[in-house]
DRENLUM-918457 format. One record per residue (C-alpha): x, y, z; residue number from 1. Coordinates in steps of 0.1 Angstrom, whole numbers, plus 5000, padded with zeros to 4 digits. Each point is the difference from the previous one (the first is absolute). Layout:
BEGIN
<u: X; v: Y; w: Z; k: NUM>
...
REM end
This chain:
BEGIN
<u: 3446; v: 3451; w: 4892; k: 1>
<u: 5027; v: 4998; w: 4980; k: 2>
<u: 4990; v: 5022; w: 4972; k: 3>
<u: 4991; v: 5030; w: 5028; k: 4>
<u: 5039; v: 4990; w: 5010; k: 5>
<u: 5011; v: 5006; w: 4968; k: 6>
<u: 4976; v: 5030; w: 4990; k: 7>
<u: 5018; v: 5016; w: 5032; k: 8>
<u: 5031; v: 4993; w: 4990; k: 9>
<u: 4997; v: 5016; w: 4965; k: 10>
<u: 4985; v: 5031; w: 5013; k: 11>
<u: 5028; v: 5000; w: 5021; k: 12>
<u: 5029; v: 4998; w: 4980; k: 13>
<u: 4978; v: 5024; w: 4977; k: 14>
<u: 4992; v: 5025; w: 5020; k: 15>
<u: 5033; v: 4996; w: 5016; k: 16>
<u: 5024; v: 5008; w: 4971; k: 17>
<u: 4984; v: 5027; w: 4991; k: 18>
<u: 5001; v: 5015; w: 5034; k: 19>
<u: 5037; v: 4991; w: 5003; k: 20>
<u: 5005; v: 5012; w: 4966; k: 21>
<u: 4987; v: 5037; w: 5007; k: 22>
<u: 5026; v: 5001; w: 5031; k: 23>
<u: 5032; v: 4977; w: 4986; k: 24>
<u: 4991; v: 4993; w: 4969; k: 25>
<u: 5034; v: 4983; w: 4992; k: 26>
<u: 5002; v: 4984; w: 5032; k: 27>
<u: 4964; v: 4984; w: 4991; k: 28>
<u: 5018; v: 4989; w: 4968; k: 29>
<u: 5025; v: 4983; w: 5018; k: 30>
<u: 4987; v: 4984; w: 5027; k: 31>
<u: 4970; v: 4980; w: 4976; k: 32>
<u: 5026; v: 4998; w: 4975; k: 33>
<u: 5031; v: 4980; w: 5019; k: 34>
<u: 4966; v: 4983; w: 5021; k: 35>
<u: 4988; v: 4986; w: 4967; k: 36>
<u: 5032; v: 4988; w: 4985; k: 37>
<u: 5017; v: 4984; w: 5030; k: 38>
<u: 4962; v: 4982; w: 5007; k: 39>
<u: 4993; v: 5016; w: 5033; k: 40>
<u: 4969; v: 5020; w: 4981; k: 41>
<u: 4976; v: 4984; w: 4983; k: 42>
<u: 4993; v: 5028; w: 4978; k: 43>
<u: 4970; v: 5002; w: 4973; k: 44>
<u: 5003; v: 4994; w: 4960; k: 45>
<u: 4999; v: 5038; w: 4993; k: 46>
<u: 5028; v: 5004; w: 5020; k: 47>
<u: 5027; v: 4973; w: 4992; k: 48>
<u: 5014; v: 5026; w: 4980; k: 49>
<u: 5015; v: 5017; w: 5032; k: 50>
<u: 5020; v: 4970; w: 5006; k: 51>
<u: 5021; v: 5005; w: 4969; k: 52>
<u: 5038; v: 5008; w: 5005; k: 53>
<u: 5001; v: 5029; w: 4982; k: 54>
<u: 4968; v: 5015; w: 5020; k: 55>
<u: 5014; v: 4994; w: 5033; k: 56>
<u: 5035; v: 5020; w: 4987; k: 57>
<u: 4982; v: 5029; w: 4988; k: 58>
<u: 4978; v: 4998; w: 5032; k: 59>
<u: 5028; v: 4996; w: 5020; k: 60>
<u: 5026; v: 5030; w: 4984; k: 61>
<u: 4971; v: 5025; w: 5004; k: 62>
<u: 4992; v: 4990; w: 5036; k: 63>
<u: 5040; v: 5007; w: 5004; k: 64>
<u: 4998; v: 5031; w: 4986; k: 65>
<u: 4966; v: 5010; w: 5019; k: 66>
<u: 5019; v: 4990; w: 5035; k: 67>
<u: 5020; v: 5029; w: 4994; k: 68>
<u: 4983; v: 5020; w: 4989; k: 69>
<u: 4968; v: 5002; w: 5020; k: 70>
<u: 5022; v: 5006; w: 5027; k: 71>
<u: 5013; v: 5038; w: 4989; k: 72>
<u: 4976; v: 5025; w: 5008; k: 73>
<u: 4982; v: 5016; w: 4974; k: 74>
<u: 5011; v: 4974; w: 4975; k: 75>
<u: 4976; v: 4977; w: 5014; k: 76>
<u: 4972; v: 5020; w: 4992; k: 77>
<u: 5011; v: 5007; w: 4967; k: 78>
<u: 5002; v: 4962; w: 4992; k: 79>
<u: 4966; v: 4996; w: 5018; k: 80>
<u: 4986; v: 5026; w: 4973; k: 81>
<u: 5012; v: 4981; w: 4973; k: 82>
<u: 4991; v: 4964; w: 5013; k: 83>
<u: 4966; v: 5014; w: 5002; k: 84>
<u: 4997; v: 4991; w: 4957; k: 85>
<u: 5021; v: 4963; w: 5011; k: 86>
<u: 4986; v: 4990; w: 5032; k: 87>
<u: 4961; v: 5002; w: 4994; k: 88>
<u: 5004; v: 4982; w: 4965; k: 89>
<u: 5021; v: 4976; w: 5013; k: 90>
<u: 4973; v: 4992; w: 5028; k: 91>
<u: 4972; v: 4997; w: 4977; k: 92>
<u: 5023; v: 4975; w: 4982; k: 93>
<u: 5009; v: 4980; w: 5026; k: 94>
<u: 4962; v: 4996; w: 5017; k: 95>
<u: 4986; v: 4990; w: 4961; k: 96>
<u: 5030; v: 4975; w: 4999; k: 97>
<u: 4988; v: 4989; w: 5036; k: 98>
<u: 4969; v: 4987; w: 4996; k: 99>
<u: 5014; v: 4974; w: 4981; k: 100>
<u: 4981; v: 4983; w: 4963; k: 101>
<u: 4963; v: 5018; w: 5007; k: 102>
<u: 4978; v: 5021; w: 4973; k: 103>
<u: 5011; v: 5036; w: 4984; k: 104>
<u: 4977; v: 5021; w: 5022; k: 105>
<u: 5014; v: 4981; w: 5031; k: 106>
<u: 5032; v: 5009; w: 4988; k: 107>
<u: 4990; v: 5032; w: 4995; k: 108>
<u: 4982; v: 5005; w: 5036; k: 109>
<u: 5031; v: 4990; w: 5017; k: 110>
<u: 5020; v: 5024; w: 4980; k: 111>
<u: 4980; v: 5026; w: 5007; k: 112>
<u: 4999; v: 4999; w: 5038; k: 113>
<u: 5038; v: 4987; w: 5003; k: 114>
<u: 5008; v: 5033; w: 4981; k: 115>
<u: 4981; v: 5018; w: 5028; k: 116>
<u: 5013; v: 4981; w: 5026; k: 117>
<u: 5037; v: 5009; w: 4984; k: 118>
<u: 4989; v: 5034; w: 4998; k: 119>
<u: 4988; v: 5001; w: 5035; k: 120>
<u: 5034; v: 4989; w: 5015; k: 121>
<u: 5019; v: 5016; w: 4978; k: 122>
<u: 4984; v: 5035; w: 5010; k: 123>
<u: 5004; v: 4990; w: 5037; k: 124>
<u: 5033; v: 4999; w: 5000; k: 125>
<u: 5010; v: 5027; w: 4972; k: 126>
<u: 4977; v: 5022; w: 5023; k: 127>
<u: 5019; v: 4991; w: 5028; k: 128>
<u: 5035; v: 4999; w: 4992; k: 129>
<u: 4990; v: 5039; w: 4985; k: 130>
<u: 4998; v: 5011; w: 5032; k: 131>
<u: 5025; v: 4981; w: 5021; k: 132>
<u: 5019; v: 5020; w: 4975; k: 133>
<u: 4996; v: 5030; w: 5018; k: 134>
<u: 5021; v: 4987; w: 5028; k: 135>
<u: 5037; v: 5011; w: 4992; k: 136>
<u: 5019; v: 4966; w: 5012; k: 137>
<u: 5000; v: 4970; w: 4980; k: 138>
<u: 4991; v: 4974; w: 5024; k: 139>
<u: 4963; v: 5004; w: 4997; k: 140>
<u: 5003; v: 4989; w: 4966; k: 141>
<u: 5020; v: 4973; w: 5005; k: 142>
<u: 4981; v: 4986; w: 5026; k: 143>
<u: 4968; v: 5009; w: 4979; k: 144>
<u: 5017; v: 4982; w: 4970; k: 145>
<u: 5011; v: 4967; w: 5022; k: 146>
<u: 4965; v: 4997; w: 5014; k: 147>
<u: 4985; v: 5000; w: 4972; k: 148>
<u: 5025; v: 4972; w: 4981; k: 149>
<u: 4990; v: 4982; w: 5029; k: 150>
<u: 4960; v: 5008; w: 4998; k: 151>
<u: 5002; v: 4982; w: 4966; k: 152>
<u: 5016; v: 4969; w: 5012; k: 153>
<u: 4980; v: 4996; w: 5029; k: 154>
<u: 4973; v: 5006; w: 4980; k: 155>
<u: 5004; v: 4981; w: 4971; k: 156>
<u: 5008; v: 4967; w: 5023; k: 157>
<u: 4967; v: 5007; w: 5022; k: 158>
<u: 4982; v: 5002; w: 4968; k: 159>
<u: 5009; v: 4965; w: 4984; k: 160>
<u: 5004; v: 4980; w: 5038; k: 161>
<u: 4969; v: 5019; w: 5020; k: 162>
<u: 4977; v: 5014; w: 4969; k: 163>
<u: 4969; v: 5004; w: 5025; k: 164>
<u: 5021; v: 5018; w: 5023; k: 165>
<u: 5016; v: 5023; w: 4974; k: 166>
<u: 4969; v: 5007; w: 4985; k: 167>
<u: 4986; v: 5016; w: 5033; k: 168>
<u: 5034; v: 5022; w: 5005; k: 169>
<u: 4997; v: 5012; w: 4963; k: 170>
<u: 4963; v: 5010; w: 5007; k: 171>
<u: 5016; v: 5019; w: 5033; k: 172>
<u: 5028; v: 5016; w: 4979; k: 173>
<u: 4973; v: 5013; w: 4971; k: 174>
<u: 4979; v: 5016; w: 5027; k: 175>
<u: 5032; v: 5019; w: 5014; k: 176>
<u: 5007; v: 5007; w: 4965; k: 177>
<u: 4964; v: 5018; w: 4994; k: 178>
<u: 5007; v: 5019; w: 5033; k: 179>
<u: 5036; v: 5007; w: 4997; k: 180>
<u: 5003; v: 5012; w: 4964; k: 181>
<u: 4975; v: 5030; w: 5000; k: 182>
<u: 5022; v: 5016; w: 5031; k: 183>
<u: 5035; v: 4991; w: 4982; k: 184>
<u: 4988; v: 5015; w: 4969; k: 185>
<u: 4988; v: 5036; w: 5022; k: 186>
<u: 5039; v: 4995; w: 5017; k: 187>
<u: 5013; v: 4999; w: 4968; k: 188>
<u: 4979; v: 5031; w: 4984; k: 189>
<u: 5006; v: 5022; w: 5031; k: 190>
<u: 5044; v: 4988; w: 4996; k: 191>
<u: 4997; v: 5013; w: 4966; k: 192>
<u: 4980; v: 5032; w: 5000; k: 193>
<u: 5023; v: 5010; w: 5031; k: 194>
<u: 5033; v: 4987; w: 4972; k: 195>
<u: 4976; v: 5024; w: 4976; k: 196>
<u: 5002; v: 5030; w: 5022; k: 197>
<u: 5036; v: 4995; w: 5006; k: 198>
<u: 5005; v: 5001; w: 4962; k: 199>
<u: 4976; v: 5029; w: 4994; k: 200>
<u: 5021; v: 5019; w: 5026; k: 201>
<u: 4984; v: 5010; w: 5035; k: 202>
<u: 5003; v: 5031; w: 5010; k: 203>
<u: 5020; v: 5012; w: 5030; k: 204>
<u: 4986; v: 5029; w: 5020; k: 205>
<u: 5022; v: 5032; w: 5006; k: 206>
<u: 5002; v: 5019; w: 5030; k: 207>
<u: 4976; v: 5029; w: 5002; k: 208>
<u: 4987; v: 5026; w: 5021; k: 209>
<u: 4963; v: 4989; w: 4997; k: 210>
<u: 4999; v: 4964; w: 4991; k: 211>
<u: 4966; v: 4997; w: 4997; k: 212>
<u: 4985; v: 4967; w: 5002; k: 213>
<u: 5001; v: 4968; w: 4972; k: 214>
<u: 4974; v: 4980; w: 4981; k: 215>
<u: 5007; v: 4965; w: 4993; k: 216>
<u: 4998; v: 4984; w: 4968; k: 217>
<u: 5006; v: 4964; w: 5002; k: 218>
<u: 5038; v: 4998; w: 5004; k: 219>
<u: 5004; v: 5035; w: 4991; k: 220>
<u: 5001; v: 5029; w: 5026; k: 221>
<u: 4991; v: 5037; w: 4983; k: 222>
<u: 5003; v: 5027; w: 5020; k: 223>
<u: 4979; v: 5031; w: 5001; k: 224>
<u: 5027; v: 5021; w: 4996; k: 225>
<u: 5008; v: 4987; w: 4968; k: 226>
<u: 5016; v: 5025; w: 4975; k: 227>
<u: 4970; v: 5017; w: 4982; k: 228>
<u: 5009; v: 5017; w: 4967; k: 229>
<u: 4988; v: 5036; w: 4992; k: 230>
<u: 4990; v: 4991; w: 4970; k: 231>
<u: 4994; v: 4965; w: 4995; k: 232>
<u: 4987; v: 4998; w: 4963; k: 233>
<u: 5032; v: 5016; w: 4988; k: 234>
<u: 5024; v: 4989; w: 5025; k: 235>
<u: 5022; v: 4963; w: 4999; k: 236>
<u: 4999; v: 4980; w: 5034; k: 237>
<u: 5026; v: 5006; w: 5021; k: 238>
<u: 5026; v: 4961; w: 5005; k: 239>
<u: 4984; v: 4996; w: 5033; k: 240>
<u: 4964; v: 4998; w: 4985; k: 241>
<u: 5004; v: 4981; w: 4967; k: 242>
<u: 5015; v: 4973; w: 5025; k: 243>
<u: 4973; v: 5002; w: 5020; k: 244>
<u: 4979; v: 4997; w: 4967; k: 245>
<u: 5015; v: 4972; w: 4983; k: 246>
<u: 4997; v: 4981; w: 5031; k: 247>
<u: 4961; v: 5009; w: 4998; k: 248>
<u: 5000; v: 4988; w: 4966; k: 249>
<u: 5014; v: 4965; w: 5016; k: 250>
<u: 4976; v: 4996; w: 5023; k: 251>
<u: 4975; v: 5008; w: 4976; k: 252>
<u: 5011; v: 4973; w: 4975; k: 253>
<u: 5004; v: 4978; w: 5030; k: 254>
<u: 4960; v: 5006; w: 5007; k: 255>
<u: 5009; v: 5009; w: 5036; k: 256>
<u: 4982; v: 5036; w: 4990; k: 257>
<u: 4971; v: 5012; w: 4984; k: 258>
<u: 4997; v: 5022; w: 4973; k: 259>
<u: 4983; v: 5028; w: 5021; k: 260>
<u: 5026; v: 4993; w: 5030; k: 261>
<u: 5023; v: 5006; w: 4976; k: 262>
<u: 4992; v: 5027; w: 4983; k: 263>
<u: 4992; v: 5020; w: 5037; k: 264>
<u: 5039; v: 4984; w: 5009; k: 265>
<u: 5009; v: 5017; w: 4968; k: 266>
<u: 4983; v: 5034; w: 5006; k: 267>
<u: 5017; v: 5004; w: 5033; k: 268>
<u: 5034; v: 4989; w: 4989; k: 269>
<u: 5001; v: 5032; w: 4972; k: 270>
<u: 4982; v: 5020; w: 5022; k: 271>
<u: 4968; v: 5004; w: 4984; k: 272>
<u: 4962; v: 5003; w: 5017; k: 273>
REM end
């Protein structure tokens, strides 16, 4: 009975930190570093290390730093991209230091899935915070950025006092996590080919006598009425269609179109059959 205890408890804390670590990863730091040293966290061999002075400084400077500045809007998401090459490393780390004095390919096992674990949580909430970023006032994110600060802690301490019971809310989060991702990721797309279009420059439609009607492409609207040119082989596009062309060429770089959709987009823009 013990040994099931204790096999719990390491695939816990393992499975644990490198959630935590995908989320906060320097408030993961902290929390199993100051545990360790002032004895209220019995932490494993491979991770004594974390208990050092100068660990628990660095770990604690950079959390000061992130507190800030996952709080600014569009900041935070820029920091998120580039924690994406710190925070999934760093939870592979900490779940092969986790399972404590076991063989290589152990080691190696629980590297692997703690670095998907880390990359799981970390795409979560980098997804996330990406589109609460839409919202123009700031108190989204800091709430967003509070919760989550809090998410670790909670977690963390359910982890090393309740393993079973952490275990079971982990397997709950990773199924969210399956669902939730492949929808942020098509909210995100869509918030940048619409950013795309905007670039490209959408056309605005001018007043005319016979409007005609308007085929939609994607984001773009082209009307009918389009400016056709009397000789189109010899002729430059007029400003209003080389917009309306470059922002085809986004959405086709984007892979929102088709070749043949736009190449018929392209035809009717110049004015050709």
């Amino acid at each position: 009975m013990e040994s099931y205890q204790a096999l719990l408890a390491t695939l816990a804390l393992t499975m644990g930190a490198s959630w935590a670590s995908g989320i906060n990863l320097y408030a993961a730091l902290l929390v199993l570093g100051i545990g360790g040293s002032t004895g209220n966290i019995d932490l494993p061999p491979g991770l004594e290390v974390l208990t050092d002075p100068m660990v628990i400084g660095a770990a604690g400077l950079m959390y000061f730093v992130e507190f800030f500045v996952d709080k600014t809007p569009g900041v935070d998401t820029a920091w998120d991209s580039l924690h994406t090459f710190v925070r999934i490393p760093a939870g592979a780390m900490l779940a092969a230091g986790a399972v404590g004095d076991v063989s290589p390919a152990l080691e190696i096992a629980a590297g692997i899935m703690g670095g998907t674990l880390s990359a799981t949580s970390h795409a979560t909430k980098a997804g996330t915070r990406a589109l609460i970023n839409t919202s123009p006032e700031p108190f989204s994110n800091w709430t967003a950025s509070i919760s989550e600060d809090l998410l670790v802690l909670a977690g963390l301490w359910t982890a090393l006092n309740h393993p079973a019971i952490f275990l079971c809310l982990l397997l709950v989060f990773i199924l969210l996590a399956i669902w939730m991702l492949p929808k942020i990721w098509r909210l995100i797309k869509a918030i940048l080919h619409k950013i795309a279009s905007w670039f490209g420059g959408k056309p605005t439609h001018t007043a005319t006598t016979n409007p005609g009607s308007t085929m939609n492409f994607s984001d773009i609207e082209i009307p009918d009425h389009s400016i056709a040119l009397s000789n189109p082989t010899e002729s430059r596009p007029t400003k209003e269609q080389q917009q309306q062309l470059d922002a085809l060429e986004t959405l086709r770089a984007a892979g929102t179109l088709s070749d043949e959709d736009y190449q018929a987009a392209r035809n009717k823009i110049l004015g050709r059959k």
